[in-house]
Wavefront OBJ file of the C-alpha trace (Angstrom):
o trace
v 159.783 1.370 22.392
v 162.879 -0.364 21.096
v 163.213 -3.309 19.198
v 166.449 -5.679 19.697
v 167.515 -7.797 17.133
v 170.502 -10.175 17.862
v 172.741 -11.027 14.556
v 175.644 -13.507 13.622
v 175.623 -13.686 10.106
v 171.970 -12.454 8.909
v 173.173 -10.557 6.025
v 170.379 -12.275 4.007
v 167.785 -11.908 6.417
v 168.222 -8.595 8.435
v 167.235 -6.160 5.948
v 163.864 -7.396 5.759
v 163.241 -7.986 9.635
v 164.126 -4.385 10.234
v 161.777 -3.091 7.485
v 158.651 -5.846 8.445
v 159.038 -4.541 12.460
v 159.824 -0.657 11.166
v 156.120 -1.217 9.613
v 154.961 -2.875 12.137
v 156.000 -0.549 15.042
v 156.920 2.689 13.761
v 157.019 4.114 16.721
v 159.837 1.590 17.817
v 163.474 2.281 17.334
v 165.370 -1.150 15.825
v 168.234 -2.130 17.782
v 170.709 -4.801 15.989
v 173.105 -5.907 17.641
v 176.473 -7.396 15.757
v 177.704 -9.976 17.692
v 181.213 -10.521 15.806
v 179.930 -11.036 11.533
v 182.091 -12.043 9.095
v 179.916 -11.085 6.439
v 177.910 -7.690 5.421
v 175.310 -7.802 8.191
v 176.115 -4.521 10.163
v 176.754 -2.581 6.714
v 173.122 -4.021 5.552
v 170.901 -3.252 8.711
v 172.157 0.468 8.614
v 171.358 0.914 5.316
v 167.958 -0.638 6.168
v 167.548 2.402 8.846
v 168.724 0.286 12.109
v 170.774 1.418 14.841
v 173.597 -0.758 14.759
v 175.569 -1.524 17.729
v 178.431 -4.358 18.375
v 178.825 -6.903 21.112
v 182.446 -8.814 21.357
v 181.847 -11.922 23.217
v 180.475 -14.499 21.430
v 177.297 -16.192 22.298
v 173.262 -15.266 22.022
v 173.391 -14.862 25.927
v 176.282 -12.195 25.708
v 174.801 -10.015 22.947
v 171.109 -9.943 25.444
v 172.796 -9.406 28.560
v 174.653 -6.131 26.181
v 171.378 -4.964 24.380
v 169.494 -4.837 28.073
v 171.944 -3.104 29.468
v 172.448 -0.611 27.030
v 168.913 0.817 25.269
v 166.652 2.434 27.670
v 162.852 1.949 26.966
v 159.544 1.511 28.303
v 158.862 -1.150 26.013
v 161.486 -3.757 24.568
v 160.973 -6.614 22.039
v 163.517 -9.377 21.225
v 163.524 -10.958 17.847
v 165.958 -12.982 16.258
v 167.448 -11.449 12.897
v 166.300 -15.224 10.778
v 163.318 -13.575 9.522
v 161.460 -16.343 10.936
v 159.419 -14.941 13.350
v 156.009 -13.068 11.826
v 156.857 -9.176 12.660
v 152.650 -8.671 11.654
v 152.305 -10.327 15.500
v 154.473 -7.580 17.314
v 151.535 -5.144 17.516
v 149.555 -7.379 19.422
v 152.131 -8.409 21.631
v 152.372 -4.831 23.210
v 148.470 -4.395 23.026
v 149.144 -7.109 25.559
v 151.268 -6.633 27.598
v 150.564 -2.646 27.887
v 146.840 -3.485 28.250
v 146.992 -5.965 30.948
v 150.190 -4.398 32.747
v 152.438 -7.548 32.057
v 156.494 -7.865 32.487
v 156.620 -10.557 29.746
v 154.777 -11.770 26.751
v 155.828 -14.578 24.681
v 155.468 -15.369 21.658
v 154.786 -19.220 21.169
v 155.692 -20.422 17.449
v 152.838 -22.421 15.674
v 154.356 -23.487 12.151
v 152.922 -25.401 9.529
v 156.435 -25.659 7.609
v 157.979 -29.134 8.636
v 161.599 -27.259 7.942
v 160.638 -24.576 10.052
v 160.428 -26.397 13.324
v 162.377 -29.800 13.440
v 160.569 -32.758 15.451
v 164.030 -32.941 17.557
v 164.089 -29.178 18.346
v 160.276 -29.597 19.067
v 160.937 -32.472 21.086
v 163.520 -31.176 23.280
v 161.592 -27.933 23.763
v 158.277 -29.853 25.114
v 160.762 -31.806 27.200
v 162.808 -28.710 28.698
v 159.593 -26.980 29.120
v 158.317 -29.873 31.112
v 161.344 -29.744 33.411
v 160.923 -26.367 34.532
v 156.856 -26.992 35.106
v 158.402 -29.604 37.236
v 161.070 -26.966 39.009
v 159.537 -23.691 38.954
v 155.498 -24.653 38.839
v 155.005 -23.690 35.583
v 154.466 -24.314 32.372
v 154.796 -22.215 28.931
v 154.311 -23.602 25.890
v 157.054 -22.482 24.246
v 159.916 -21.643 26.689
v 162.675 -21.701 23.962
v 160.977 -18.741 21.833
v 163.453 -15.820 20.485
v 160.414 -13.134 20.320
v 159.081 -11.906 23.546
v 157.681 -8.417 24.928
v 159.407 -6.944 28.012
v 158.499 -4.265 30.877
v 161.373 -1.678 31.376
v 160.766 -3.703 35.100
v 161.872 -6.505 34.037
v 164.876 -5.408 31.973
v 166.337 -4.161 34.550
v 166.392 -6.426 37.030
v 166.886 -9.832 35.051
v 170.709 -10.277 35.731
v 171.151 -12.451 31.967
v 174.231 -15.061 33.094
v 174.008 -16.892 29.858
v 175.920 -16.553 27.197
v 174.358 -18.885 24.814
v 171.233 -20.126 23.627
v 170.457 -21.162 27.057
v 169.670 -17.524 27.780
v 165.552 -18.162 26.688
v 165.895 -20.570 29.739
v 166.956 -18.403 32.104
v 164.494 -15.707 31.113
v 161.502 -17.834 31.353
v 162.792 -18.703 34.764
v 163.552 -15.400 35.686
v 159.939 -14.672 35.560
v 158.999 -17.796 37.325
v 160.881 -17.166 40.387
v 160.119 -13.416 40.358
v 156.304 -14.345 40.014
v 156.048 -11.635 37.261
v 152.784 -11.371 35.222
v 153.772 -13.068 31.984
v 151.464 -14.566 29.808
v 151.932 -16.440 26.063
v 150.205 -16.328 22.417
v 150.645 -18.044 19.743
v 152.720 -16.262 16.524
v 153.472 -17.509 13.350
v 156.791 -19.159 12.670
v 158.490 -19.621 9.333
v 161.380 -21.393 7.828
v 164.838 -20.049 6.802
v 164.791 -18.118 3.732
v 167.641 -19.842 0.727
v 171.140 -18.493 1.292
v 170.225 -18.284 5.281
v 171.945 -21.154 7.799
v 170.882 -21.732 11.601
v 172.872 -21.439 14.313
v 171.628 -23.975 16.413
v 173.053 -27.442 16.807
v 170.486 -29.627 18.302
v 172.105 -31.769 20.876
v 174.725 -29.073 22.276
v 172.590 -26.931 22.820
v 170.030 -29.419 24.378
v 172.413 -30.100 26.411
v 173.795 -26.589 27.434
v 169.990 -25.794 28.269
v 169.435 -29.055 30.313
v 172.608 -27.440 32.149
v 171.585 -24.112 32.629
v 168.512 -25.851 34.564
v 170.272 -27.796 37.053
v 172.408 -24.624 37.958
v 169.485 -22.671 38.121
v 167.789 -25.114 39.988
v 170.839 -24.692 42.293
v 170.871 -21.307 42.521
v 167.613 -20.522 42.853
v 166.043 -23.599 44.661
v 168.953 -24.663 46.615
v 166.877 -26.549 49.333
v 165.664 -28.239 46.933
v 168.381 -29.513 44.912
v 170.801 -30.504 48.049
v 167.279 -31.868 49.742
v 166.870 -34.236 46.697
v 171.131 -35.460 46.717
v 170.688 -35.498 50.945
v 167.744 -38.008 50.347
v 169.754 -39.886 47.758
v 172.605 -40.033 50.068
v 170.190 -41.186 53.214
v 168.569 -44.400 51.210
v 171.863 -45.629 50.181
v 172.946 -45.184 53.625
v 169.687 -46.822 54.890
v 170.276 -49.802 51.960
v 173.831 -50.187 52.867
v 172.832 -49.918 57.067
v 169.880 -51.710 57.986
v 171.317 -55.354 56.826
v 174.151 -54.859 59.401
v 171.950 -53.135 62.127
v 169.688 -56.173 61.586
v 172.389 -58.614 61.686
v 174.179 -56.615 65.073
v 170.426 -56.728 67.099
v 170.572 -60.757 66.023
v 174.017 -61.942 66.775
v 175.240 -59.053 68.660
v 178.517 -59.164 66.008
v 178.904 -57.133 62.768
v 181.093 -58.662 60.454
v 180.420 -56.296 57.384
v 182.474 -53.286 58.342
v 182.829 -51.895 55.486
v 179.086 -52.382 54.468
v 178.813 -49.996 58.162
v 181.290 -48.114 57.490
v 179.769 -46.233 53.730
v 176.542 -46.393 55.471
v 177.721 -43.740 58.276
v 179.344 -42.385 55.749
v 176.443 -41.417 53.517
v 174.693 -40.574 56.572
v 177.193 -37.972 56.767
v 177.020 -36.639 53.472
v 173.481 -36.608 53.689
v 173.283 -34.072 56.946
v 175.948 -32.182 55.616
v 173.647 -31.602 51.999
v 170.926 -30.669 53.688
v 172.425 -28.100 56.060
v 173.900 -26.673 52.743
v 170.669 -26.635 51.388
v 169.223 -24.469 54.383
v 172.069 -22.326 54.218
v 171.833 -21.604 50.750
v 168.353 -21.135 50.421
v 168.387 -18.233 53.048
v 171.299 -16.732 50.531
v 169.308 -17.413 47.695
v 165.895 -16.092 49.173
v 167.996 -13.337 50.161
v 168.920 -12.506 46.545
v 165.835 -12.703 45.186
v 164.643 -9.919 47.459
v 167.788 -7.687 46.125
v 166.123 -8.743 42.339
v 162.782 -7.810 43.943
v 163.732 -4.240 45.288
v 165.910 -3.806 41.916
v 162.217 -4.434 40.154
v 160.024 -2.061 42.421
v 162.676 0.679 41.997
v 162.142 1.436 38.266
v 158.651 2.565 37.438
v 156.502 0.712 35.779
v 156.867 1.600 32.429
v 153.702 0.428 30.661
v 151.862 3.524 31.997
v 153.735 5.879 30.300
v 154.117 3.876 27.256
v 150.132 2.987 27.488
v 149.033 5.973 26.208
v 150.905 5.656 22.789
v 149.583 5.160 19.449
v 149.967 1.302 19.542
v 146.928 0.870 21.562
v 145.196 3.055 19.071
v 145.629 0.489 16.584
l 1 2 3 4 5 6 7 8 9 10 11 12 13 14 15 16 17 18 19 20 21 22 23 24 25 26 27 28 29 30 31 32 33 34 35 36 37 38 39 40 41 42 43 44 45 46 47 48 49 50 51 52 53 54 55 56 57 58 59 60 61 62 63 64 65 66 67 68 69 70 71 72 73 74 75 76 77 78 79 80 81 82 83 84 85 86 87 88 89 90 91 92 93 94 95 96 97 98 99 100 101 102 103 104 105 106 107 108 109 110 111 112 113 114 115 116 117 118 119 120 121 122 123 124 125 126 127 128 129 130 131 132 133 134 135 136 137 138 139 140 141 142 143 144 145 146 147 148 149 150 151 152 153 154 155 156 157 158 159 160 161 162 163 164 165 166 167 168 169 170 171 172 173 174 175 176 177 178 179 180 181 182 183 184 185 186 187 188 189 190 191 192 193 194 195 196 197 198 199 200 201 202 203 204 205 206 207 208 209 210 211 212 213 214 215 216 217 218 219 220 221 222 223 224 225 226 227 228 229 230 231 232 233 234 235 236 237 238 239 240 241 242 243 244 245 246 247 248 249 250 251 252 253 254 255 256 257 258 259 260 261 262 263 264 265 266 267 268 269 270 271 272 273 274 275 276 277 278 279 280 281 282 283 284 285 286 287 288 289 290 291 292 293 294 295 296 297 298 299 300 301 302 303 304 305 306 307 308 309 310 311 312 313
């Protein structure tokens, strides 16, 4: 069982996550991860008994894609190192997903604290999340949350492309598109302890995320995205079209050429969208069954890890 903790900066906070989730899973081994700190936060976590590791590139995304391919486990959990989320909950979280034979469980933050969970981070959240019910067909409360439970499964085969905070995105629709058994409860979230400063910036990140759906959206449903600009394209055309068609079966003359000649235009780009969309969504239905057989390869995990002492608790 490993537990990964991503760090810029969390010299005030990081010795006290990795003793709260040592208690709480001592079975686990804590994982932090340095991703480039200009103050004491490496030299602090190993004192506090973690095994510290470094990852260059900047970026939340980078520093996950680095931690899942490096530490091999049955079980993983990712935490942020804020001390914000309540390490008491992380038992329960692999009751769950060891129990019930999951790939995912996340942790959705319920927080009395109005500092702990700003109305425009809150806002942005239930609107993202919204967007990818819309997309993908489902819905989690929480689809921004930093503490989740993980099969070795999926691990392994989630290819992590983001190298920001977008990268709670494109797990959330990882598991969507894979189908995986993932399920959500509800964890207690805190504010910032004194001395400790966030690293997110509301609207640039917002807006990173909104990006990372589109593209996935592209990549992953790309009949769907060229369908939707193809049908765009065709009622423009149809707008622009039927006025002149109308006026050519009346007076047998069609003095709006140029009116005629965006319509065929757009009638093109329509036909040519859609055939991209077919030909991408064979590519893209294609890859998913390389992240499918990637999945079944590895064995599932959760047996072996079932029969530890955290379901004894």
């Amino acid at each position: 069982m490993a537990v990964l903790v991503p760090c810029f900066n969390e010299a005030t906070t990081i010795a006290k996550v990795v003793r709260d989730f040592t208690a709480a899973l001592p079975e686990a081994k804590i994982y932090v991860y340095d991703n480039n700190s200009t103050d004491e936060t490496s030299t602090v976590a190993g004192e506090s008994g973690a095994l510290v590791r470094r990852a260059t590139l900047p970026g939340k995304g980078n520093v996950v894609r680095r931690m899942f391919a490096d530490v091999q486990a049955d079980v993983y959990l990712l935490v942020d190192g804020d001390d914000t989320y309540d390490a008491s909950a992380a038992p329960g979280l692999v009751r769950k997903l060891l129990e019930e034979g999951l790939d995912m469980v996340s942790a959705a933050r319920v927080s009395s604290h109005p500092a702990a969970y700003r109305p425009g981070h809150a806002f942005g959240n239930k609107m993202l999340s919204g967007l990818v019910r819309q997309m993908f067909g489902r819905q989690f409360k929480d689809m921004l949350t930093g503490y989740r439970a993980f099969s070795r499964r999926f691990v392994k085969s989630f290819p992590a492309n983001s190298a920001g905070f977008e990268i709670e995105t494109e797990i959330t629709v990882h598991a969507l598109q894979m189908r995986l058994p993932a399920e959500e409860v509800e964890a207690g979230y805190g504010a910032r302890p004194d001395g400790s400063e966030s690293k997110l910036n509301t609207l640039a990140d917002g807006w990173r995320i909104l990006r990372m759906i589109s593209l996935l959206v592209r990549e992953e449903r790309p009949l769907q995205f060229f369908g939707g600009a193809a049908l765009v394209a065709l009622t423009l055309s149809a707008i622009l079209g039927l006025p002149v068609l109308a006026e050519f079966a009346r007076t047998g003359a069609v003095p709006r050429f140029p009116s005629l000649i965006v319509s065929v235009g757009l009638a093109m780009v329509a036909i040519v969208s859609f055939a991209c969309g077919l030909i991408l969504d064979a590519v893209a239905r294609s890859r998913l069954e390389q992240r499918r057989l990637a999945y079944l390869a590895l064995p599932a995990g959760w047996f072996v890890a079932g029969r530890s002492k955290t379901l004894e608790r």
